[in-house]
OpenMM code with the backbone's topology and positions (N, CA, C; nanometers):
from openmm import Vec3, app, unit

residues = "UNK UNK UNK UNK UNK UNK UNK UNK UNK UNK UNK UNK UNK UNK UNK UNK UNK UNK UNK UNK UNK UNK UNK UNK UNK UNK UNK UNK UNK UNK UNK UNK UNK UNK UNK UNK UNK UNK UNK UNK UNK UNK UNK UNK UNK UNK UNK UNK UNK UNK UNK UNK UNK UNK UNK UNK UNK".split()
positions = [
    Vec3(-1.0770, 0.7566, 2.7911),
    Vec3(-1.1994, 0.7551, 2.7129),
    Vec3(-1.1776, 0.8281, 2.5794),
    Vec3(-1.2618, 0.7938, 2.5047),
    Vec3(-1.2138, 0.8529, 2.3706),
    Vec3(-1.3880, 0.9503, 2.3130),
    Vec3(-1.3242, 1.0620, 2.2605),
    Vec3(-1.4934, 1.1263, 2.2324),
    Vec3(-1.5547, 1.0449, 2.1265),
    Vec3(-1.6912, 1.1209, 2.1669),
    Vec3(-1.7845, 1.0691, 2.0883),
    Vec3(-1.7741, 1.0058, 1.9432),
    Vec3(-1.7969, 0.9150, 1.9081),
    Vec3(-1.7886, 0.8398, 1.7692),
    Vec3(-1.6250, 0.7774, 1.7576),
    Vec3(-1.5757, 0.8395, 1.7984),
    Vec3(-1.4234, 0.7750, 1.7503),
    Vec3(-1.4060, 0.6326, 1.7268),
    Vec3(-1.4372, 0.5935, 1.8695),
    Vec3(-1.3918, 0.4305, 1.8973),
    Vec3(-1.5324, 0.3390, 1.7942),
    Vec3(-1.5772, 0.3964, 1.7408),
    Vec3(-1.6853, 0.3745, 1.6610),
    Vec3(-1.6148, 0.3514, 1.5292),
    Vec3(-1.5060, 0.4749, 1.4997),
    Vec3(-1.4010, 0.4785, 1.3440),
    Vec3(-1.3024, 0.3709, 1.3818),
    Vec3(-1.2052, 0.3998, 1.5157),
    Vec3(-1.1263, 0.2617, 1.5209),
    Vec3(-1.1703, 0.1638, 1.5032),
    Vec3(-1.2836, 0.0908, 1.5602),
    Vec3(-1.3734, -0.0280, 1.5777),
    Vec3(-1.3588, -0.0777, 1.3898),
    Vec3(-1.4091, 0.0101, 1.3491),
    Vec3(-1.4361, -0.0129, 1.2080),
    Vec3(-1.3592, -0.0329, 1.0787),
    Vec3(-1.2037, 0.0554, 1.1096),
    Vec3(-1.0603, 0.0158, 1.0515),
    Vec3(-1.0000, -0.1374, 1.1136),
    Vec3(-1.0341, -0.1718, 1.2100),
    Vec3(-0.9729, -0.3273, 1.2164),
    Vec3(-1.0992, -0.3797, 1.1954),
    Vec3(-1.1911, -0.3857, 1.0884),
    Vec3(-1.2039, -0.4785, 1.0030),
    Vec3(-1.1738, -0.4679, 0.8638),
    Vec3(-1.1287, -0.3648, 0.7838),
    Vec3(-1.0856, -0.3548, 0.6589),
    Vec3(-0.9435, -0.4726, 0.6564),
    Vec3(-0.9250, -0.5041, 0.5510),
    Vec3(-0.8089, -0.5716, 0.4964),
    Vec3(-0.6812, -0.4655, 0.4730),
    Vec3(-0.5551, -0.4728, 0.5246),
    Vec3(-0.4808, -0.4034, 0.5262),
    Vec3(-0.4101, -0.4023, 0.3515),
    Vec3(-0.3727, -0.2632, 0.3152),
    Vec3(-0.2986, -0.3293, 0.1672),
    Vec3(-0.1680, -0.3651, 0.1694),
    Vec3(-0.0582, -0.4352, 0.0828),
    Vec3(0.0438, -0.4545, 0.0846),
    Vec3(0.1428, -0.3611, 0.0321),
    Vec3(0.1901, -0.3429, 0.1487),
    Vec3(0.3381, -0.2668, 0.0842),
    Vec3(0.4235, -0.3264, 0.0592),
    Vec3(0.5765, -0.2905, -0.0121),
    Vec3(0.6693, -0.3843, -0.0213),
    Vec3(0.7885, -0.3096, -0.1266),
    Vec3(0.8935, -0.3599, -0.0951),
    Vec3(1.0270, -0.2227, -0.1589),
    Vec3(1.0931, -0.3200, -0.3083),
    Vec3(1.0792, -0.2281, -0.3667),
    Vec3(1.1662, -0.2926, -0.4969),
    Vec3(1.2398, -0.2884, -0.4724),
    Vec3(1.4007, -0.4161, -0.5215),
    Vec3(1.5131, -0.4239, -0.4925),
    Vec3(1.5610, -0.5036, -0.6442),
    Vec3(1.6662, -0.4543, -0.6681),
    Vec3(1.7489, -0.3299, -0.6520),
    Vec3(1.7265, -0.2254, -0.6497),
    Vec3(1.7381, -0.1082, -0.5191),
    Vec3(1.7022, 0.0052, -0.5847),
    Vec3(1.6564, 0.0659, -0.7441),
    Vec3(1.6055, 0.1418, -0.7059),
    Vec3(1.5884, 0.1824, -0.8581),
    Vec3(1.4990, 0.1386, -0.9667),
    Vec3(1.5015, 0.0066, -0.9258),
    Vec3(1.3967, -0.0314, -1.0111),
    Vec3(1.2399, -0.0289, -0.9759),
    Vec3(1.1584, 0.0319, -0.9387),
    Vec3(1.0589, 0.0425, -0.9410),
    Vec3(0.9710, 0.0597, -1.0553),
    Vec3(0.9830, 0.1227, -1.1528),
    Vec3(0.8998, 0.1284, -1.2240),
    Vec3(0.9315, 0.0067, -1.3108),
    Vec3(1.0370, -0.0231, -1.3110),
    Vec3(1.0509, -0.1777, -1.3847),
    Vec3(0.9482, -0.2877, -1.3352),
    Vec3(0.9334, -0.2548, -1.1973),
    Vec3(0.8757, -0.3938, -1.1110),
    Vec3(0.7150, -0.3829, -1.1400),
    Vec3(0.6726, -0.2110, -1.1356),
    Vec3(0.5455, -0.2010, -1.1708),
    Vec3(0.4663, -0.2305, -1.3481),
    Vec3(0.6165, -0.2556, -1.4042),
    Vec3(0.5560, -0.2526, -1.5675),
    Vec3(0.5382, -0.4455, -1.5544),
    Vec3(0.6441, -0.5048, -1.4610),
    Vec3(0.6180, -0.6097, -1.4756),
    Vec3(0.4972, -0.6835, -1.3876),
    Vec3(0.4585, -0.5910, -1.3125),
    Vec3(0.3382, -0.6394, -1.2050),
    Vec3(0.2312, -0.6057, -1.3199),
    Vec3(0.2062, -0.4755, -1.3144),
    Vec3(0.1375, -0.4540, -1.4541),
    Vec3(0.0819, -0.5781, -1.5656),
    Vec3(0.1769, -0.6058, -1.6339),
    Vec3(0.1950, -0.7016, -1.7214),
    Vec3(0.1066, -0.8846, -1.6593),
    Vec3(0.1564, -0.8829, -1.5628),
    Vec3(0.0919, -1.0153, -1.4308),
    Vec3(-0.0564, -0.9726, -1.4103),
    Vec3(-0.1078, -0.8582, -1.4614),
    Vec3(-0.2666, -0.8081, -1.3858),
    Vec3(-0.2527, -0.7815, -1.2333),
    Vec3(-0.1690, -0.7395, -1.1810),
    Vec3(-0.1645, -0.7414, -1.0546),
    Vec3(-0.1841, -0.5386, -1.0324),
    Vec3(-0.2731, -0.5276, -0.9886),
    Vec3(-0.2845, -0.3315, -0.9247),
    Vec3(-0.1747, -0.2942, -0.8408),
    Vec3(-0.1334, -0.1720, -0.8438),
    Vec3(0.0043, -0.1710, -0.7649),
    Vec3(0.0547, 0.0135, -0.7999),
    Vec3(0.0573, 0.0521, -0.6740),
    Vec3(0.1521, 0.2176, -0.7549),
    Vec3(0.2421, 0.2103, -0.6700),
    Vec3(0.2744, 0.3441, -0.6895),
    Vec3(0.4431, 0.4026, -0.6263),
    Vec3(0.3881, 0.4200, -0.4864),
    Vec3(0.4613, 0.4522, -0.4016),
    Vec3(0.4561, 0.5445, -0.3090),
    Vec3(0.5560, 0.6470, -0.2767),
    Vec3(0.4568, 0.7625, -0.2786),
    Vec3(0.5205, 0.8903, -0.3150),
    Vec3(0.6135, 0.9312, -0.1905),
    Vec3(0.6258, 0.8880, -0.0547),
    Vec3(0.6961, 0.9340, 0.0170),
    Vec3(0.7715, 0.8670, 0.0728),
    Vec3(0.7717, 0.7403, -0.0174),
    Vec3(0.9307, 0.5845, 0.0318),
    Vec3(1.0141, 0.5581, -0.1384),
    Vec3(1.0991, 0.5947, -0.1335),
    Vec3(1.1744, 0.5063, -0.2416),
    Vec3(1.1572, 0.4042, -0.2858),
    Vec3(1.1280, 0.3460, -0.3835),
    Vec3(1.1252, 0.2059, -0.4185),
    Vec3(1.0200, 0.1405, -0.3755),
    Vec3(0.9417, 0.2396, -0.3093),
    Vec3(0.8081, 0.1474, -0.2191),
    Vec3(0.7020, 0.1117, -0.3196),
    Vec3(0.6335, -0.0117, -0.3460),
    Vec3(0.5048, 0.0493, -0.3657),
    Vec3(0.3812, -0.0628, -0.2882),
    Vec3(0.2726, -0.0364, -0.3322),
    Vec3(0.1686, -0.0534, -0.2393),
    Vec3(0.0300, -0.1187, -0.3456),
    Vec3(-0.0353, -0.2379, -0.3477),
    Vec3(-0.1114, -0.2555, -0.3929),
    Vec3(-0.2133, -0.1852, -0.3909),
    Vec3(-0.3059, -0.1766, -0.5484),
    Vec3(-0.4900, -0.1024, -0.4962),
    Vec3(-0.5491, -0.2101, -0.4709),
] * unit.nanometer
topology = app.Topology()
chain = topology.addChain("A")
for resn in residues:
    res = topology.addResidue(resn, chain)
    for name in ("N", "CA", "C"):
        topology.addAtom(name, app.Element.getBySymbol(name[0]), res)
């Protein structure tokens, strides 16, 4: 069993839309990929605790 309200918060995260993550390759280039996502209108940052990661807003 789970306390009070919880399964109320889970219940409610599987309906949000998950965001996309995804790794720049070649290494290294990340901020290249974000000036060119950028540039496309596409929202998008780093992620601060994966290399090369980043993650749509």
């Amino acid at each position: 069993m789970y306390p009070e309200g919880t399964l109320a918060g889970l219940m409610a995260s599987l309906d949000e839309e998950p965001s996309l993550h995804f790794r720049a390759r070649p290494p290294g280039t990340r901020d290249a990929v974000l000036a060119a996502l950028a540039q496309e209108g596409v929202a998008a940052e780093a992620v601060p605790c994966a290399p090369d990661a980043l993650r749509e807003r």
